[in-house]
Residue, then its C-alpha position, 0 to 999 in steps of 0.5 A: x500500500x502507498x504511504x499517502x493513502x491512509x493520509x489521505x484517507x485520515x484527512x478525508x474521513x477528518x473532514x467529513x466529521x468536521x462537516x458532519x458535527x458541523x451539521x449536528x451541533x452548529x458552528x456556535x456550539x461546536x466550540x462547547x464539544x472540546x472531544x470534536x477537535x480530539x476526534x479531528x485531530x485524532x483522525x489525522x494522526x492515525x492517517x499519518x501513523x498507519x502511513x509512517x508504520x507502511x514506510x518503517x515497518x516494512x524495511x525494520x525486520x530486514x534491517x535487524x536481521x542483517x544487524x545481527x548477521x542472521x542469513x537465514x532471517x535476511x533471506x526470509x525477510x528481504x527477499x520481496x524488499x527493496x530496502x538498503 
């Protein structure tokens, strides 16, 4: 998966929640509902968590493995990776 579909996906469901609270409380009350921007801000940071964790996580296995020196594990989890 690309990193920047679930970035893109965390902004897009951010804002359609920002627009759905809008709709439900109004633009007045929203300032009294502190979990709104929570559940906004929220929603962006698990879209660029998930998009660091695809870019990170795919490459860490195959670099412990070869900081260890283990070939059996180096060829099991670099084999499919393009990492350096």
């Amino acid at each position: 998966m690309l990193p920047a579909i679930p970035l893109l996906l965390g902004f897009i469901a951010a804002m359609v929640f920002e627009l759905a609270s809008h709709a439900v409380y109004g633009t007045e009350d929203i300032m009294s509902h502190t979990w709104i921007d929570m559940v906004f801000w929220g929603l962006i940071a698990a879209g660029v968590l998930v998009s660091l964790v695809n870019v990170f996580w795919g490459c860490l296995p195959c670099r412990l493995s070869r900081l260890v020196h283990a070939k059996g594990l180096q060829d099991h989890l670099c084999r499919n990776l393009t990492c350096s």
